[in-house]
N, C-alpha and C positions, 0 to 999 in steps of 0.2 A: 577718768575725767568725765564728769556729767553735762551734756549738751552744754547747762547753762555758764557753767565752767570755762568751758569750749569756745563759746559763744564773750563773754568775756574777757577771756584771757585775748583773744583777737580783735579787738575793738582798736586797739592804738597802732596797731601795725596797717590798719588800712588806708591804702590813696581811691579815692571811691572817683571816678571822672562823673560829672552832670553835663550833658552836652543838651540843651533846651533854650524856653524863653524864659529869662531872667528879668524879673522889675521890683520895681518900690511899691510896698505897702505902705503907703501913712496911713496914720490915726489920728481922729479928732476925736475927744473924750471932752463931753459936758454933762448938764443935767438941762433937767426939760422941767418949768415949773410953769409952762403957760401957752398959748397956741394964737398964734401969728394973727391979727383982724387983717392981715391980707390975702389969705386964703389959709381955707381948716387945714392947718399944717405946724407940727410942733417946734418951738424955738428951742434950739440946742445952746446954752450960753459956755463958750467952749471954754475949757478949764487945763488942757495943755494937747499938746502935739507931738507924736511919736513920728520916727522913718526906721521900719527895719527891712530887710532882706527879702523878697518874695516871688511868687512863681517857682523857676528851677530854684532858684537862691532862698527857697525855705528850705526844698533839701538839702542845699548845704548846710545851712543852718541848723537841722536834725541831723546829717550825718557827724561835724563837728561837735556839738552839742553828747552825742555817744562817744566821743574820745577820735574819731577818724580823720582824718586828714579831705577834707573836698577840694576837687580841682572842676572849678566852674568853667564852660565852654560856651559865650553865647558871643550875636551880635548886639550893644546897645547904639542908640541916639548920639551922635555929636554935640549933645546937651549940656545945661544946666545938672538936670537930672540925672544924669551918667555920673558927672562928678559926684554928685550927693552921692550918688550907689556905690563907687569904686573908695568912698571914703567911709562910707558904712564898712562895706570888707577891710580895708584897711585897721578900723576900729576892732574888729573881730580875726585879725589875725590871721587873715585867710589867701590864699593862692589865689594872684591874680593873670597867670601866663595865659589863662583860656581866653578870657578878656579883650572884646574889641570892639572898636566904635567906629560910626561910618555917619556920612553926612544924607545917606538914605533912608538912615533910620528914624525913630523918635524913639526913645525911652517911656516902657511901658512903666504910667503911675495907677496904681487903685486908692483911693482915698474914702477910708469907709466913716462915716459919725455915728458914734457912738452917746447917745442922751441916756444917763439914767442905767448905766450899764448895758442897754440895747441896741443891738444892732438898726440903725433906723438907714439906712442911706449909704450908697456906694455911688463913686463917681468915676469915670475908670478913663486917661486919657492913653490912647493906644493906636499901634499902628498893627494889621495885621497882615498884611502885605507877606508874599514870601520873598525873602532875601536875593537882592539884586546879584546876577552872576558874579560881578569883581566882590561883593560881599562875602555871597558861598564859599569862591575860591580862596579867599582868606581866613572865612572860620576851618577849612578841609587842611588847609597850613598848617593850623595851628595846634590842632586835631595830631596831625602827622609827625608835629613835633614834639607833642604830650607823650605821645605815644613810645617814640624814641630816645626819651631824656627821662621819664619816669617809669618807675614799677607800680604797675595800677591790679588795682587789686578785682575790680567791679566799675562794669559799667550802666551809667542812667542815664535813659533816654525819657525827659518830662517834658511833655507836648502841652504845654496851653495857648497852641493853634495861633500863635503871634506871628507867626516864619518864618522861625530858624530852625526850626524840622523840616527841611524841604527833603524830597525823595532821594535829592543825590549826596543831600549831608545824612541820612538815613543811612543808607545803602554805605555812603564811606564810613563812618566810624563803625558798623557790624561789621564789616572784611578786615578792619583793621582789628579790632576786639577778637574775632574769629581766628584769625592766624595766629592770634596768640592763647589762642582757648581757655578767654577770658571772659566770667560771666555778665552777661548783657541782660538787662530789665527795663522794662519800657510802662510807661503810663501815659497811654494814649489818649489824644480828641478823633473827633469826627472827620476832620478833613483828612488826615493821613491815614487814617485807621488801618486799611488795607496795606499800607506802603509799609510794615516792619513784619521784615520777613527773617525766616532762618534768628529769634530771640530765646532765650533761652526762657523769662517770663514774661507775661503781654495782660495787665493787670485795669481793663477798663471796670468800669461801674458799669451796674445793671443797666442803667439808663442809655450809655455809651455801644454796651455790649449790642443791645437791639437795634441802635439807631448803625451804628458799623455791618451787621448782618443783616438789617431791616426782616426780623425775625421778632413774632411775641413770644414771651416766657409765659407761661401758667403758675400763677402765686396763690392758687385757689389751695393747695397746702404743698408738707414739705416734698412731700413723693413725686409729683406733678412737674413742680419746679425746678428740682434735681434731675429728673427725667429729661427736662426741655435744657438745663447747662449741660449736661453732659453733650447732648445731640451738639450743643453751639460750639460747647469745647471741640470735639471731636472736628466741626466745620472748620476752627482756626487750626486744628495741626491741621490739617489736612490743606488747606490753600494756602497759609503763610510758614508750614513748619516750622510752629511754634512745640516748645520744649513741655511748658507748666503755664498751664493758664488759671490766673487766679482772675476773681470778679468779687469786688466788693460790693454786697448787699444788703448797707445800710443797717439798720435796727436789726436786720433778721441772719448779720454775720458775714462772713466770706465764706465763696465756693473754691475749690482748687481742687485740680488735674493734673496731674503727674502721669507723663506721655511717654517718658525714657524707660520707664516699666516696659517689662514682657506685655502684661495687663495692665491697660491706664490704672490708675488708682484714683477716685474722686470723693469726696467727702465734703459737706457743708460743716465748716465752725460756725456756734451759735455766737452773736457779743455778748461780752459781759454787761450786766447790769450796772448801769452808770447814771449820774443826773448830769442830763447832755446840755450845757450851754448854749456850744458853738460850736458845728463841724468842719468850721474852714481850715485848710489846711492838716486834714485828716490824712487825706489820700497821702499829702504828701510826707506825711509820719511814715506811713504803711511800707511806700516804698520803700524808702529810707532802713528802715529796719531788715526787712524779707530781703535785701541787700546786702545788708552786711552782713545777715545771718549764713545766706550762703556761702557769701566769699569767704567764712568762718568755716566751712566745709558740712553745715549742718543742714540736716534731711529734711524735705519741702515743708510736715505738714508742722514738723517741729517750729522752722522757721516762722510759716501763717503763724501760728498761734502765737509767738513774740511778737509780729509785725500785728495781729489783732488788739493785743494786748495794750500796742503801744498808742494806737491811731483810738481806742475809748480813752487813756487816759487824756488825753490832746484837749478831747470833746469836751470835756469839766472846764476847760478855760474863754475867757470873750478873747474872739480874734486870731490872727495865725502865730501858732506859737511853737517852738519846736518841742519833741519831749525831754523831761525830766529822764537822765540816765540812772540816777540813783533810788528814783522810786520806782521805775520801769523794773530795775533789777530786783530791787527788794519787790515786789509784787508778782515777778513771776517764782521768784526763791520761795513766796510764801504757798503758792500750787503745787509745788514740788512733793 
């Protein structure tokens, strides 16, 4: 059987857990044919309105979207906007046990407008607050009972620094993952960065990576660069024993390190050549993929280059969209 085979053939057998910050992305989609005489600013005349799944709940959305089963883990708002969110899932078919709402919270919305196919404008209403104790100790519940009542195949940990990554909801779903020597993936913000210890991958962006290590990279060419990831890599197994540290670096590919070797192994993928739209909700393709590729039992750099493959196709689209599983497959069948 050939990885991609591999990697296929286990796509429907997995419960993939998302335990992060979950919110609504709306859309306003118009055209722009003139500019405001209240100030030099373009008039968007809006022509409809979308609400899909966003933050952690894109990854659902991509791991679903590949045939997987997602089991979302967050806290939302005692809102409006919770119900719209929890009937979005509902529309899509999706596990709602992780699921919980609290009168401490708000419901994170992004609301981006789109004039003319362009991205002109985000409006984002949010609370970032880390989760009130009686909140934690009810996501860590819920956490313990996911864990007890399903067979989970992979775990994600997706930080967009909202707080429901707190250090002790951290720390509890890795012990819980870990006893069962289950693989664990994380795609980190700034505020935690340090607090995900003992993961088996820790997948920030370049940008993330320096501002976590408060360390520069040398991009003055490839040799340089690689030189200064590997030093950074080697920094995160070393204070967080971390397993495989990948770093997404934009135009110029993903780096990854491979720690459970005798000898690290590290290697920069170039991306492929793509006409790039829109990068939102790239990262969370990436994950998404280089997750289930593992819990598929497939070797790291095999993995990257699925999960690269997936996160340029993404880029061709306006807005966060999950990927295409039938192109995704037929386009790596066609590298083969």
């Amino acid at each position: 059987m050939t990885p991609l085979q591999q990697f296929t053939e286990s796509l429907e057998g997995q419960n993939i857990l998302i335990v992060g910050d979950v919110m609504v992305d709306a859309y306003m989609w118009g055209n722009v044919n003139r500019i405001s005489p209240e100030a030099p600013v373009p008039i968007v005349e809006i022509q409809r309105r979308e609400r899909r799944l966003g933050g952690a709940a894109n990854v659902a959305v991509n791991i679903q979207s590949m045939g997987g089963n997602p089991v979302m883990c967050s806290v939302l708002g005692n809102d409006d906007e919770s119900k719209e969110f929890l009937q979005i899932m509902y529309d899509h078919n999706m596990d709602k046990r992780g699921i919980t709402t609290s009168d401490n919270r708000i419901t994170t919305v992004k609301t981006r407008i789109i004039g003319n196919g362009t991205h002109m404008l985000r409006i984002d209403e949010e609370m970032t607050a880390p989760l009130a104790a009686t909140d934690e100790q009810m996501m860590t519940d819920r956490l313990d009972k996911i864990f007890k009542t399903m067979n989970i195949s992979a775990v994600i940990l997706q930080d967009y620094d909202k707080g429901n990554l707190t250090p002790a909801v951290i720390d509890h779903v890795v012990e819980l993952a870990r006893r069962k020597k289950i693989i664990t993936t994380v795609d980190p913000k700034h505020r935690n960065f340090a607090n995900f210890h003992d993961v088996t991958l820790f997948k920030p962006n370049l940008k993330e990576l320096k501002e976590g290590l408060n360390i520069e990279i040398d991009e003055s060419s490839a040799e340089t660069m690689k030189r200064d990831l590997d030093e950074a890599a080697l920094l995160l197994h070393q204070r967080q024993h971390i397993d495989v540290v990948l770093i997404t670096l934009s135009a110029k590919g993903v780096y990854v390190c491979d720690f459970r070797q005798e000898e690290p192994y590290s290697l920069i993928i170039p991306a492929h050549l793509r006409s790039i739209c829109d990068v939102s909700g790239a990262g969370d393709t990436v994950i998404s993929v280089i997750t289930m590729a593992l819990a598929a039992g497939l070797d790291v750099e095999t993995a990257v280059r699925y999960a690269n493959m997936a996160g340029g196709i993404v880029c061709e689209e306006v807005g966060v969209v999950p990927v295409n599983r039938e192109r995704l497959l037929s386009e790596l069948a066609s590298l083969q």
